[in-house]
ZADREN-792161 format. One record per atom (N, C-alpha, C): residue number from 1; chain; atom name; x, y negated, z. Coordinates in pm, 1 decimal. Example, Ala and Ser with C-alpha at 12.3 -4.5 7.8 and 13.67 -1.06 7.14 Angstrom:
<nodes>
   resi   chain   name         px         py         pz
      1       A      N     1319.0      569.0      780.0
      1       A     CA     1230.0      450.0      780.0
      1       A      C     1320.0      330.0      780.0
      2       A      N     1285.0      225.0      708.0
      2       A     CA     1367.0      106.0      714.0
      2       A      C     1290.0       -3.0      787.0
</nodes>
This chain:
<nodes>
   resi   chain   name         px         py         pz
      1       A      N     3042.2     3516.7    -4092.6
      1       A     CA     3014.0     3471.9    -3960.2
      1       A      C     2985.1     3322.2    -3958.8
      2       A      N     3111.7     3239.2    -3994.4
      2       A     CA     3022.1     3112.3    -4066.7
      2       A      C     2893.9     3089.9    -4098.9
      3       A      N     2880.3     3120.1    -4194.8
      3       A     CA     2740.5     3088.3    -4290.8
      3       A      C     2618.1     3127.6    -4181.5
      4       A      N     2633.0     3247.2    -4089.1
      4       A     CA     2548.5     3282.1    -3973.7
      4       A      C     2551.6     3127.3    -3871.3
      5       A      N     2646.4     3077.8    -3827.5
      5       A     CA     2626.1     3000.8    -3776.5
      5       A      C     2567.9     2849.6    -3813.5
      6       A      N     2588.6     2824.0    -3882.6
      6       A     CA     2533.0     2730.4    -4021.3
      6       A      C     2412.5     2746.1    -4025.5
      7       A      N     2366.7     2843.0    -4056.2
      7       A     CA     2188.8     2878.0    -4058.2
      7       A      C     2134.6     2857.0    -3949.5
      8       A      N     2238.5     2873.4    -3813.4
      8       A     CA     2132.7     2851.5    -3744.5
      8       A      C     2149.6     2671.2    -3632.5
      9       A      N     2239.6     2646.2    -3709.0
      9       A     CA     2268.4     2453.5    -3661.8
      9       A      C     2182.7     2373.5    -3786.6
     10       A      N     2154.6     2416.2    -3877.2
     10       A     CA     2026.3     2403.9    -3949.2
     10       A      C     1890.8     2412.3    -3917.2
     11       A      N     1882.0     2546.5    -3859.8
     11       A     CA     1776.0     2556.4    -3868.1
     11       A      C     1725.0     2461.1    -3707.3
     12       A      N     1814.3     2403.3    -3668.9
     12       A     CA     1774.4     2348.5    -3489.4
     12       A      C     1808.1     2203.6    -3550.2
     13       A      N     1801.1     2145.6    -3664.4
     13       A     CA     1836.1     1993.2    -3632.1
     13       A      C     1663.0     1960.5    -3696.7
     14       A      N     1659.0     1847.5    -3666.0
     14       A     CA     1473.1     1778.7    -3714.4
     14       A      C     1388.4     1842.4    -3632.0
     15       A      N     1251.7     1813.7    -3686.7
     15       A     CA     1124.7     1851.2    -3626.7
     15       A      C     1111.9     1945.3    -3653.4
     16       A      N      976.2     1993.0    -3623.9
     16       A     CA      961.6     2124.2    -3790.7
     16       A      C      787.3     2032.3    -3784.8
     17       A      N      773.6     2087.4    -3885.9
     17       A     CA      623.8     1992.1    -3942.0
     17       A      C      496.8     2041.9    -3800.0
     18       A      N      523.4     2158.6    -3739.2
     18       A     CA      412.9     2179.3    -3624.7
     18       A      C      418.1     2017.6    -3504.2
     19       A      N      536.8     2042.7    -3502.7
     19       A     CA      565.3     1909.8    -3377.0
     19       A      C      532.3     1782.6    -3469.2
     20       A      N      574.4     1754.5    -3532.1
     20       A     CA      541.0     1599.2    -3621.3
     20       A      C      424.7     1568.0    -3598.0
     21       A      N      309.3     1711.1    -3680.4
     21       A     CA      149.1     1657.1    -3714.0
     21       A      C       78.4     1667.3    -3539.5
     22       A      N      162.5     1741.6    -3444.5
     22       A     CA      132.7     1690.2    -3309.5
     22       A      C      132.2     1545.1    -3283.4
     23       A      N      256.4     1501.1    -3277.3
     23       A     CA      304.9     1380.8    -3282.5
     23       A      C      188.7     1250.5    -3343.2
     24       A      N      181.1     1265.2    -3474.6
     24       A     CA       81.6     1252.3    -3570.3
     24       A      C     -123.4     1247.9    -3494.2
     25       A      N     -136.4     1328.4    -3444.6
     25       A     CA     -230.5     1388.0    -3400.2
     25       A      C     -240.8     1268.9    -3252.2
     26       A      N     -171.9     1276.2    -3132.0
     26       A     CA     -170.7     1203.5    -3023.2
     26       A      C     -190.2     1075.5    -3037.4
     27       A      N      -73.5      977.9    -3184.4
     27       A     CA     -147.2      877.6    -3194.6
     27       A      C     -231.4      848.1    -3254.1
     28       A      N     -314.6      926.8    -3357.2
     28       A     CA     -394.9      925.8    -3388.5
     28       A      C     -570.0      902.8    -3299.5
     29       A      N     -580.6     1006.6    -3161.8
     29       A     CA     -638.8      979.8    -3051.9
     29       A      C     -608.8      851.0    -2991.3
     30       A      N     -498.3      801.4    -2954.1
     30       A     CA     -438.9      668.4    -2893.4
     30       A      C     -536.2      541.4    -2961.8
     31       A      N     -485.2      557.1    -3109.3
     31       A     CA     -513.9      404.5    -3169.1
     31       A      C     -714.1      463.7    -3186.3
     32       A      N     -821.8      571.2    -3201.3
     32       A     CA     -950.1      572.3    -3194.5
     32       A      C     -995.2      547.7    -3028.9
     33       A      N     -905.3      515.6    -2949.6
     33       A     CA     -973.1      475.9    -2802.2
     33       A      C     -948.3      324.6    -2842.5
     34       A      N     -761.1      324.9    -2859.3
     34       A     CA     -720.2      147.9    -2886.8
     34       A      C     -846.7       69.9    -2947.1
     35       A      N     -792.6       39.6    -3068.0
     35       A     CA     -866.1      -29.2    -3145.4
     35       A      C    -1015.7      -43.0    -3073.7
     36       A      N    -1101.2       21.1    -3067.4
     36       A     CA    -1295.0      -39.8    -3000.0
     36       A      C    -1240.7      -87.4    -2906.8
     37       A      N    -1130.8      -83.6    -2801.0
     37       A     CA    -1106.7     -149.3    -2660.9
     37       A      C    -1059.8     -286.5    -2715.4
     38       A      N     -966.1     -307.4    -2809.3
     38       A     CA     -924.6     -424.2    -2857.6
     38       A      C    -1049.8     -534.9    -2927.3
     39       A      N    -1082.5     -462.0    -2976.4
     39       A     CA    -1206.6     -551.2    -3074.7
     39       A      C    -1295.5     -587.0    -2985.1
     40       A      N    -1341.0     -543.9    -2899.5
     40       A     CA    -1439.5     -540.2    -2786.6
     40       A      C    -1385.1     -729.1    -2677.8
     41       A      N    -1222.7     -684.1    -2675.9
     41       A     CA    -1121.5     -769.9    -2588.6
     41       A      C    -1199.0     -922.7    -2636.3
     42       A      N    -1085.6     -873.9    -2801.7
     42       A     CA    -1135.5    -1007.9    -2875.4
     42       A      C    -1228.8    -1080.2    -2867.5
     43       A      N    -1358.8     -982.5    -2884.3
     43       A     CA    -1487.6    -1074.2    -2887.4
     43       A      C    -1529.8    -1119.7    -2777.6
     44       A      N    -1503.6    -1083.6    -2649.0
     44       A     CA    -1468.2    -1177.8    -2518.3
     44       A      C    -1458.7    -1290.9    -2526.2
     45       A      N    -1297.1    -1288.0    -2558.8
     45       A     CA    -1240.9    -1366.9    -2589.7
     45       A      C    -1280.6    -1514.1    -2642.3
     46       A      N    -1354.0    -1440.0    -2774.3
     46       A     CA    -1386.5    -1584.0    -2829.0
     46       A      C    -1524.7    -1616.6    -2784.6
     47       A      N    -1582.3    -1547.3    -2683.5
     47       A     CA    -1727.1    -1594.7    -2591.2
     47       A      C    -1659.0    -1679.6    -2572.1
     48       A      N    -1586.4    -1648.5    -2513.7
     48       A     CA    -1499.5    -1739.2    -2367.0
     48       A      C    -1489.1    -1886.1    -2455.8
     49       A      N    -1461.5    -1829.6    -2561.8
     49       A     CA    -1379.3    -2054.1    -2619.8
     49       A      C    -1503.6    -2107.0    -2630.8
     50       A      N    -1576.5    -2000.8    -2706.6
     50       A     CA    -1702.3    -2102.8    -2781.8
     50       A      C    -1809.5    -2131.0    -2633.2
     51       A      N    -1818.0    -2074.8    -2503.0
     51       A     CA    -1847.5    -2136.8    -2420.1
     51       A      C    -1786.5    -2257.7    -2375.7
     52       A      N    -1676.3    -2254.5    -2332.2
     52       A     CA    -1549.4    -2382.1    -2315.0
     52       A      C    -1580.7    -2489.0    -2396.3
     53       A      N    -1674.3    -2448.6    -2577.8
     53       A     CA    -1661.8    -2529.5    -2681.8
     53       A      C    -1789.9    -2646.2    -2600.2
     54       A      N    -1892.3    -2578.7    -2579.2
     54       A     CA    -2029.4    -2639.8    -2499.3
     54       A      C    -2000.3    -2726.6    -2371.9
     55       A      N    -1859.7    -2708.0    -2288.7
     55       A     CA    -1876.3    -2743.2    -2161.6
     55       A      C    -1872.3    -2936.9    -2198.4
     56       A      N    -1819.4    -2968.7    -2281.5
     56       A     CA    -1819.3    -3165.4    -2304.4
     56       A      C    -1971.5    -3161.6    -2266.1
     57       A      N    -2035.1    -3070.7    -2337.1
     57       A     CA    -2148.6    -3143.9    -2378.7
     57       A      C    -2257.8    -3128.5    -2262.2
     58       A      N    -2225.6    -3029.5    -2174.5
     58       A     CA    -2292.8    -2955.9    -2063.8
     58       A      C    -2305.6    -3098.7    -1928.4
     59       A      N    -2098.6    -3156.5    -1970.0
     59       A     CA    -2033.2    -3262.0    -1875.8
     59       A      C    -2183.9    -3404.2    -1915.2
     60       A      N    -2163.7    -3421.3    -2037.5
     60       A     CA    -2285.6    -3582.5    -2089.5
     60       A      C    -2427.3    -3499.2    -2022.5
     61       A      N    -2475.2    -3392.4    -2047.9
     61       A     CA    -2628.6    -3372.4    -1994.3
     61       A      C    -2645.6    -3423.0    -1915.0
     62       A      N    -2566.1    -3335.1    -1822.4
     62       A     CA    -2551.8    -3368.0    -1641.2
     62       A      C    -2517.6    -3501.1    -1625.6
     63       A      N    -2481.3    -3594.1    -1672.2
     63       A     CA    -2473.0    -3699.4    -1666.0
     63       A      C    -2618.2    -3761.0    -1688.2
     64       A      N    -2673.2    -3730.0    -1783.4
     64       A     CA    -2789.5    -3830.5    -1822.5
     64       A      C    -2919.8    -3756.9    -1749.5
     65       A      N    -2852.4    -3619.2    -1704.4
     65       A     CA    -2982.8    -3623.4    -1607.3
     65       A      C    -2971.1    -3666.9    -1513.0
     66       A      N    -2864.6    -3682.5    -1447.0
     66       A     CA    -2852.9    -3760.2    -1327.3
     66       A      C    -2921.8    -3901.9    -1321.0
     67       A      N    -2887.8    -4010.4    -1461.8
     67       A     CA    -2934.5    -4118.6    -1464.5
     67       A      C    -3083.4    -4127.5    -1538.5
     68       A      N    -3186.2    -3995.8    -1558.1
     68       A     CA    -3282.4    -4020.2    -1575.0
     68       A      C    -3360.6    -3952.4    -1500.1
     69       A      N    -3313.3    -3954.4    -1372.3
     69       A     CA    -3388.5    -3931.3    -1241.1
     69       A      C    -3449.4    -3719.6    -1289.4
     70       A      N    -3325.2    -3638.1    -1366.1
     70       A     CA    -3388.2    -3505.4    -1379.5
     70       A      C    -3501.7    -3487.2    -1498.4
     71       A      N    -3515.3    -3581.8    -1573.4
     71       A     CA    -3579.3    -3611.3    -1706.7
     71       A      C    -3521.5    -3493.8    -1817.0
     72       A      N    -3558.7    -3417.7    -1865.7
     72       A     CA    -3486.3    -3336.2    -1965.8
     72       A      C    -3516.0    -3410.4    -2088.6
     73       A      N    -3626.5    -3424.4    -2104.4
     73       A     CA    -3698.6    -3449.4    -2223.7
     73       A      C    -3644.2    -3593.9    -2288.7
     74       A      N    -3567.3    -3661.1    -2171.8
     74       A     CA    -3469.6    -3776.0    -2216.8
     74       A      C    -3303.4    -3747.1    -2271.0
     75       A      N    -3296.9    -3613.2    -2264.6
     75       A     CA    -3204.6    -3605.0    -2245.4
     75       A      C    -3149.5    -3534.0    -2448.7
     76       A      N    -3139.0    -3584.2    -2549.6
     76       A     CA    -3124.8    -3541.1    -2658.7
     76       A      C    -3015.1    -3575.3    -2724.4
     77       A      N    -2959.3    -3491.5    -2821.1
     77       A     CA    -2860.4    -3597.0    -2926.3
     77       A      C    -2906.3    -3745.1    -2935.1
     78       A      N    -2777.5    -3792.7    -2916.4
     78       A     CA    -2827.4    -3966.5    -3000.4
     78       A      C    -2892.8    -4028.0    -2890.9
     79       A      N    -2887.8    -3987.0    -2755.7
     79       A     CA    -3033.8    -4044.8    -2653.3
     79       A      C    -2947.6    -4049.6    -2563.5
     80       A      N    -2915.5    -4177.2    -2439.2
     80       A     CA    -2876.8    -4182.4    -2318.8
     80       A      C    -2723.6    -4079.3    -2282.6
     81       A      N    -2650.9    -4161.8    -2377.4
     81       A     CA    -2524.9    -4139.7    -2389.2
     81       A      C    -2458.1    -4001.6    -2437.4
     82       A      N    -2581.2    -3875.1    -2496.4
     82       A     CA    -2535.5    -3790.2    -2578.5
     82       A      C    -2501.9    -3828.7    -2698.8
     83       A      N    -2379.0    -3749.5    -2726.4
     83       A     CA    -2358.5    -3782.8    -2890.9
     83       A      C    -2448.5    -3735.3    -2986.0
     84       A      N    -2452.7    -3822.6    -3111.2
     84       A     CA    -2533.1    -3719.2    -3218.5
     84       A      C    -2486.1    -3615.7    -3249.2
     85       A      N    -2553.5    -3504.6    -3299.7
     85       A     CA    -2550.3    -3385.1    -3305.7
     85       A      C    -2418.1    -3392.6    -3413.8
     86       A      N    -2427.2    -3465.9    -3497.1
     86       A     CA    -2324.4    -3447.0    -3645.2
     86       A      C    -2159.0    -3504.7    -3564.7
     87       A      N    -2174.2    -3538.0    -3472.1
     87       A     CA    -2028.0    -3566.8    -3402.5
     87       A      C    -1940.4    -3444.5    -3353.7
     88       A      N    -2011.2    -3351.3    -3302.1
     88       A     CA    -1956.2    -3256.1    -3247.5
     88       A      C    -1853.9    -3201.6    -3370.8
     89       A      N    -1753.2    -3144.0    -3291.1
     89       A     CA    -1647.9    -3130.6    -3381.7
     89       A      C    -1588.5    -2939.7    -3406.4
     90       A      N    -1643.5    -2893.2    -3511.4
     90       A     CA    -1638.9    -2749.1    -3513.8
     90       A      C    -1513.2    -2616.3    -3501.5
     91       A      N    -1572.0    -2588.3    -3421.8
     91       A     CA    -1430.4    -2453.6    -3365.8
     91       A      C    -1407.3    -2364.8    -3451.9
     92       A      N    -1311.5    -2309.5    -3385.3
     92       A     CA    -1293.6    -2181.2    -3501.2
     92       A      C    -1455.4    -2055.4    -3433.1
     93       A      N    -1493.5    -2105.2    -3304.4
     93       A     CA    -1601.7    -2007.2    -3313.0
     93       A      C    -1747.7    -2049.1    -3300.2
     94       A      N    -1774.9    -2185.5    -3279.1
     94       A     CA    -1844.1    -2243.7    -3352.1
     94       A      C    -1911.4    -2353.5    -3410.0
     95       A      N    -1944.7    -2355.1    -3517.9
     95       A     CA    -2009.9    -2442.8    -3617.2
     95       A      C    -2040.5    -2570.4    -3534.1
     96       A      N    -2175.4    -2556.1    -3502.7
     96       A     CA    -2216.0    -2656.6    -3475.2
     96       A      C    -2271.8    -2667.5    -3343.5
     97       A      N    -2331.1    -2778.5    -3251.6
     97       A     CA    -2347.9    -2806.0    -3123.9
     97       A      C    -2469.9    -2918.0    -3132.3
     98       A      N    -2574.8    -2879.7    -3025.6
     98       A     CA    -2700.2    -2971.1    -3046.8
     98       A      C    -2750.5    -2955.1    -2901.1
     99       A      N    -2823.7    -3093.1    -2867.9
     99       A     CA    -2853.2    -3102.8    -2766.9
     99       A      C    -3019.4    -3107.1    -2777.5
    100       A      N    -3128.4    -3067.7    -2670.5
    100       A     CA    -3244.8    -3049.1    -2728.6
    100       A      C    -3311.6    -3068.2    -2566.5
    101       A      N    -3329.5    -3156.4    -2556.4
    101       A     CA    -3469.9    -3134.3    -2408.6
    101       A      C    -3346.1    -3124.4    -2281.9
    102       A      N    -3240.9    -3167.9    -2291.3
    102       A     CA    -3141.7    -3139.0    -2146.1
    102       A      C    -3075.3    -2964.7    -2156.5
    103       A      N    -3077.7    -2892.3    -2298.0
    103       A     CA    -3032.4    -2789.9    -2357.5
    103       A      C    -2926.1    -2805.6    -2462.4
    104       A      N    -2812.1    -2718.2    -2417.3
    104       A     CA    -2695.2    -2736.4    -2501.4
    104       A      C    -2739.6    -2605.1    -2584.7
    105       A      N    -2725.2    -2598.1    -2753.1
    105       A     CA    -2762.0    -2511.7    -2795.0
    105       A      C    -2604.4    -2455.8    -2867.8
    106       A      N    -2535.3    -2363.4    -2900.1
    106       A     CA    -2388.8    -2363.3    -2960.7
    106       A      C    -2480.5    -2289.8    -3081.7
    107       A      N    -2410.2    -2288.3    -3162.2
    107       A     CA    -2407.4    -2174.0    -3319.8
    107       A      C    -2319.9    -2129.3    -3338.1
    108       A      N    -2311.1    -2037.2    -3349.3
    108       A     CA    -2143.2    -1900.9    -3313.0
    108       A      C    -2108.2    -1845.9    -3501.6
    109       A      N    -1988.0    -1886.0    -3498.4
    109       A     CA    -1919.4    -1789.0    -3637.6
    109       A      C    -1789.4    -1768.3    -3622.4
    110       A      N    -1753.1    -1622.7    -3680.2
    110       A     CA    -1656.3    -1556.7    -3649.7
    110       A      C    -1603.6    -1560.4    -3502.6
    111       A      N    -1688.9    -1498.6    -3465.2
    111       A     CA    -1745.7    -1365.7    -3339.8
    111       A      C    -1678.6    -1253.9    -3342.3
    112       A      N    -1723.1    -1177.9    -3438.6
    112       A     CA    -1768.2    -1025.1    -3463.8
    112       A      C    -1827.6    -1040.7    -3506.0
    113       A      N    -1881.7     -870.0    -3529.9
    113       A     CA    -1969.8     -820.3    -3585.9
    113       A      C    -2164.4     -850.1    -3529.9
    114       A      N    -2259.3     -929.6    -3624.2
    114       A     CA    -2322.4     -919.2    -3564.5
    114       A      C    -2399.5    -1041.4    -3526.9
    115       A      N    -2287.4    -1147.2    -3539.6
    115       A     CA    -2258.1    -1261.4    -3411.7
    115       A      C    -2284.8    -1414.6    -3530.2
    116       A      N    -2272.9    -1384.5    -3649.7
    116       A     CA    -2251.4    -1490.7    -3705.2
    116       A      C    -2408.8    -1588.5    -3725.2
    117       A      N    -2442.7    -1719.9    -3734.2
    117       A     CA    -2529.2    -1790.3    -3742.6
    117       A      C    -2591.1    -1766.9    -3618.2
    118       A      N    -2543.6    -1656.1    -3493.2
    118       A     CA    -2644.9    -1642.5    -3398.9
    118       A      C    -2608.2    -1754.6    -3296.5
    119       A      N    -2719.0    -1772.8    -3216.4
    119       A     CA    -2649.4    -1875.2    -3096.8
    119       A      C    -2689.3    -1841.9    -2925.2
    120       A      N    -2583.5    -1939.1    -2872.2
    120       A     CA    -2595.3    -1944.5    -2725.5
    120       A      C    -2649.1    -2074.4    -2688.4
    121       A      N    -2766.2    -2067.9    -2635.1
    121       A     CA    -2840.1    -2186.1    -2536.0
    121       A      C    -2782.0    -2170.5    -2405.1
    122       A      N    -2750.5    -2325.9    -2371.4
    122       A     CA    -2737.1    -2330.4    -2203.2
    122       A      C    -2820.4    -2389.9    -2161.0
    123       A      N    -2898.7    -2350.3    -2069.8
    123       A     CA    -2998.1    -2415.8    -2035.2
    123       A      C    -3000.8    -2476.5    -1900.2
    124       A      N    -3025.0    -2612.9    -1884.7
    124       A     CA    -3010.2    -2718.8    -1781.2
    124       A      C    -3108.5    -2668.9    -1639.1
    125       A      N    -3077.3    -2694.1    -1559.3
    125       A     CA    -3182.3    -2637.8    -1444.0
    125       A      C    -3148.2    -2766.9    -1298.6
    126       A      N    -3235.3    -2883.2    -1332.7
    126       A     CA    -3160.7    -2915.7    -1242.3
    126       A      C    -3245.1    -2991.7    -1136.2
    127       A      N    -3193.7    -2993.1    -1015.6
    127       A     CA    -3213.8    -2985.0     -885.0
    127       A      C    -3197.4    -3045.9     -841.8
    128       A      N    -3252.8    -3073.6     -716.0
    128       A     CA    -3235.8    -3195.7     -605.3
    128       A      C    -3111.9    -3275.6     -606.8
    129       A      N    -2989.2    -3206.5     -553.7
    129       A     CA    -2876.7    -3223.9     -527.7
    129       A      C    -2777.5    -3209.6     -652.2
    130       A      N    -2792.2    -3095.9     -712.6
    130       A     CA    -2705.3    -3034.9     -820.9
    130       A      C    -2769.9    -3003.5     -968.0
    131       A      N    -2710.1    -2955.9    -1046.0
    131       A     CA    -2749.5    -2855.8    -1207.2
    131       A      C    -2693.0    -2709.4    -1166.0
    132       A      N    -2783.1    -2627.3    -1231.4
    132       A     CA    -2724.5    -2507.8    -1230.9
    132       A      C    -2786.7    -2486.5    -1360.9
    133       A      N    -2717.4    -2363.4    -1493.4
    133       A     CA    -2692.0    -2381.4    -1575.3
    133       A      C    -2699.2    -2186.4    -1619.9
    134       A      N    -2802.7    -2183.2    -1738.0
    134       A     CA    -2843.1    -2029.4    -1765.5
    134       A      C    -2780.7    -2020.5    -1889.6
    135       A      N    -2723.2    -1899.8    -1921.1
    135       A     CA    -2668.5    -1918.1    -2093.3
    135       A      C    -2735.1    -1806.0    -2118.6
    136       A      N    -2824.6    -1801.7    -2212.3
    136       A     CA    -2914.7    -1681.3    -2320.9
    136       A      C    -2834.7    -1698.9    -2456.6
    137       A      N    -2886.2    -1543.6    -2527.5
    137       A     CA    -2865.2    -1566.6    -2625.2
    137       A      C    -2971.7    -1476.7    -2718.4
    138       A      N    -2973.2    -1552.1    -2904.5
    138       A     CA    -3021.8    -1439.5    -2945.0
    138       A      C    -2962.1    -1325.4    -3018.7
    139       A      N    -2820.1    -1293.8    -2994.1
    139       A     CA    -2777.8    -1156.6    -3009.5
    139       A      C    -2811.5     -999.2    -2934.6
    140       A      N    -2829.9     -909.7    -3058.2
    140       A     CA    -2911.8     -820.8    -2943.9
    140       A      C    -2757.0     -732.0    -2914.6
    141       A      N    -2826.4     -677.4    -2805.8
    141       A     CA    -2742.5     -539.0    -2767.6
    141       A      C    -2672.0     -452.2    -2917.8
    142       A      N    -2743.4     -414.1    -2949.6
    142       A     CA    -2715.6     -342.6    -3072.4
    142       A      C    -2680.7     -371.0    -3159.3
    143       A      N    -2664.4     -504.8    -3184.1
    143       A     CA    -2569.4     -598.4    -3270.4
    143       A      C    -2400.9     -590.3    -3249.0
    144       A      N    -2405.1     -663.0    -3099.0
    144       A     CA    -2272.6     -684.8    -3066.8
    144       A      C    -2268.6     -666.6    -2903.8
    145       A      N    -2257.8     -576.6    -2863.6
    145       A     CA    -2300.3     -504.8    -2704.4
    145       A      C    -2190.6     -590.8    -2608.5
    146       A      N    -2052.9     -592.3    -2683.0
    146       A     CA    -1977.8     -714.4    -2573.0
    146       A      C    -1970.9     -862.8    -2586.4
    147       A      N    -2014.4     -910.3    -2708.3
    147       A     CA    -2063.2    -1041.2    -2702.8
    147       A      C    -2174.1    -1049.8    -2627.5
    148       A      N    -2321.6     -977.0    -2595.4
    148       A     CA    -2384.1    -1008.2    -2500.7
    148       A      C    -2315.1     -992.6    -2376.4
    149       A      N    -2222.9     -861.1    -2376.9
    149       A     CA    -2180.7     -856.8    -2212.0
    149       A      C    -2121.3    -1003.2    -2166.9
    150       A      N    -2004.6    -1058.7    -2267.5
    150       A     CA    -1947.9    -1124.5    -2223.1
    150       A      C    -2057.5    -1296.2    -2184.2
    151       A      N    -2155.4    -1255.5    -2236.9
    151       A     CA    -2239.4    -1400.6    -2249.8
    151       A      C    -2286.3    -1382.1    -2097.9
    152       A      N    -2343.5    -1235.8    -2069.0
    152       A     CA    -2419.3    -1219.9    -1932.0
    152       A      C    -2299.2    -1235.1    -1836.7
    153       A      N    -2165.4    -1224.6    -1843.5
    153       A     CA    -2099.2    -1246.6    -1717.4
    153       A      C    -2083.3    -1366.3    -1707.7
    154       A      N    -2039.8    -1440.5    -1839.7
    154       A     CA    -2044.6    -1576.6    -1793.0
    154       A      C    -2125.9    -1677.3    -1785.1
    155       A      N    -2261.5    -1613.8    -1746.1
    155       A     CA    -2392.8    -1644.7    -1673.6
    155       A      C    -2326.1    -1772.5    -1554.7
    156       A      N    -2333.0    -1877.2    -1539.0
    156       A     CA    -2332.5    -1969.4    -1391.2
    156       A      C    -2417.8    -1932.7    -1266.6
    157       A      N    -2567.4    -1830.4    -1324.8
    157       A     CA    -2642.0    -1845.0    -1275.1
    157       A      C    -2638.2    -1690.9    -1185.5
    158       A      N    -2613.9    -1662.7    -1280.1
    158       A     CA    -2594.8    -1508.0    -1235.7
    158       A      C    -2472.0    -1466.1    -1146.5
    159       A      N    -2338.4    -1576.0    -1161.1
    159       A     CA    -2212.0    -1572.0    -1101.2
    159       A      C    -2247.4    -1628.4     -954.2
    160       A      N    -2343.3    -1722.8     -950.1
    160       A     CA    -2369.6    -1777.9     -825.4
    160       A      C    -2439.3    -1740.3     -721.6
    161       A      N    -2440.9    -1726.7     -577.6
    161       A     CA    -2520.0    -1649.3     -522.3
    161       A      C    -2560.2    -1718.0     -404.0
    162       A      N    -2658.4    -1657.2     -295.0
    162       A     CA    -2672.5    -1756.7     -165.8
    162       A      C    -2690.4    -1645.2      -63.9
    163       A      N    -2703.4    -1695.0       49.2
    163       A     CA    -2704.2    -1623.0      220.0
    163       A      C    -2676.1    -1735.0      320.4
    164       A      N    -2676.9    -1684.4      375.9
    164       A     CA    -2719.9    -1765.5      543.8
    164       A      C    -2648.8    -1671.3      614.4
    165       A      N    -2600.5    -1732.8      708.0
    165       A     CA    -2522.7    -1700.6      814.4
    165       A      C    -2512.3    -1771.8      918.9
    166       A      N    -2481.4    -1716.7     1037.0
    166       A     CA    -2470.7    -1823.7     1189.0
    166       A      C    -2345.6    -1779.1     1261.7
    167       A      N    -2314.8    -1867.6     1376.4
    167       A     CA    -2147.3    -1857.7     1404.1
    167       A      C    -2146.1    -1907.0     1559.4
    168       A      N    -2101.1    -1865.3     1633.3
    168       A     CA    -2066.5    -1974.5     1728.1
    168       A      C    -1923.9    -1991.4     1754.7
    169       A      N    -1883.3    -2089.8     1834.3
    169       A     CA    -1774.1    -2135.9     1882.9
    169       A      C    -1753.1    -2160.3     1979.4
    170       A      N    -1604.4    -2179.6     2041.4
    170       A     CA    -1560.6    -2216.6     2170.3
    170       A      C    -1421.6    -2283.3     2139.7
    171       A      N    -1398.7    -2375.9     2178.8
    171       A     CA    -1244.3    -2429.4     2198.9
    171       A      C    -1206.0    -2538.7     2275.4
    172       A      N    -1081.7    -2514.9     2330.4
    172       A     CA    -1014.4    -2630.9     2442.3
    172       A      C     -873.9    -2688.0     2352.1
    173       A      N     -832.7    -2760.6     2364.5
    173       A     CA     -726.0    -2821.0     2339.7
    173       A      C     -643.9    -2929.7     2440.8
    174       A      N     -569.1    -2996.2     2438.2
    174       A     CA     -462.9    -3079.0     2488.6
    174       A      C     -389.5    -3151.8     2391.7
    175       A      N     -385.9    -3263.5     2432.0
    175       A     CA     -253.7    -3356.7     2332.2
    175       A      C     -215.9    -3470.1     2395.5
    176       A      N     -107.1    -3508.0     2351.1
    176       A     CA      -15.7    -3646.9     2411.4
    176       A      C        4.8    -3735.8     2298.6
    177       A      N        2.5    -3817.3     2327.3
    177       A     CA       79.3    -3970.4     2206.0
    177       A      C      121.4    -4069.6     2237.0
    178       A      N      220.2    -4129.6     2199.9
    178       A     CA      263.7    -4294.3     2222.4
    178       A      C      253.2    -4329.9     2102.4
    179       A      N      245.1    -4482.6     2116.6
    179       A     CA      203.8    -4550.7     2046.5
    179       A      C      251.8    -4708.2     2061.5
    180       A      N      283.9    -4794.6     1971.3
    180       A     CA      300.7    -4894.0     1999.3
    180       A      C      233.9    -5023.7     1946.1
</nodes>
């Protein structure tokens, strides 16, 4: 009677290998969604710096277009208070930084896949009052599909928008003061 009971407090302790390779199986699905969502994150991510890396240099353009009355073509490494190109100081995403006609040009490495030696131009657009500011690139779709996404959202140009609108008003008020 023992040994009956024994066999069967045995046979109920652990897994049994059906439930495990379940087990096995679920995260297996988990980490083939994970992982492309993560890698995808990343390369965001480092849009995001190596844009941030361009903004000094975006800050001197706009400066020297301002003081050359909207002149691009004044506007170069080494020219009217841009730095030379060999000053810029290299990120972990990218290399190098050049200024060209009132155009910030970046050179991107370790990206992703896809991404390396390629670059992002920002291109100067500027206006009466203000700059507004286009970022292209030549990575294709099929290279690296969220390094372009992330380049097209963080478009200035594309983030920015306009409309017109009209309003009217009415208001009364009252007030008191002393004063001495």
């Amino acid at each position: 009677m023992k040994s009956m009971k024994m066999m069967k407090q045995q046979a109920q302790a652990g897994f049994t290998l059906i439930e495990l390779m379940i087990v096995v199986a679920i995260i297996g699905i988990l980490a083939a969604v994970a992982i492309p969502q993560y890698s995808n994150y990343t390369v965001k991510a480092k849009i995001a710096n190596a844009l941030t890396a361009g903004d000094s240099l975006k800050t001197v353009v706009g400066m020297c277009l301002q003081e050359t009355s909207g002149d691009k073509d004044a506007c170069d490494n080494g020219a009217n208070g841009i730095p030379a190109a060999n000053t810029f100081t290299a990120t972990k995403e990218v290399s190098a930084a050049t200024v060209t006609n009132g155009n910030v040009e970046l050179t991107l490495t370790d990206i992703g896949k896809g991404t390396s030696g390629k670059k992002i131009t920002m291109t100067s657009n500027p206006g009466t009052s203000n700059i507004t500011w286009t970022n292209s690139t030549d990575i294709s779709a099929t290279d690296n599909a969220a390094a372009v996404e992330a380049i097209t959202k963080n478009n200035p140009a594309a983030a920015s928008g306009s409309g017109t609108g009209t309003g009217t008003g009415t208001g009364t008020g009252t007030g008191t003061g002393t004063g001495t």
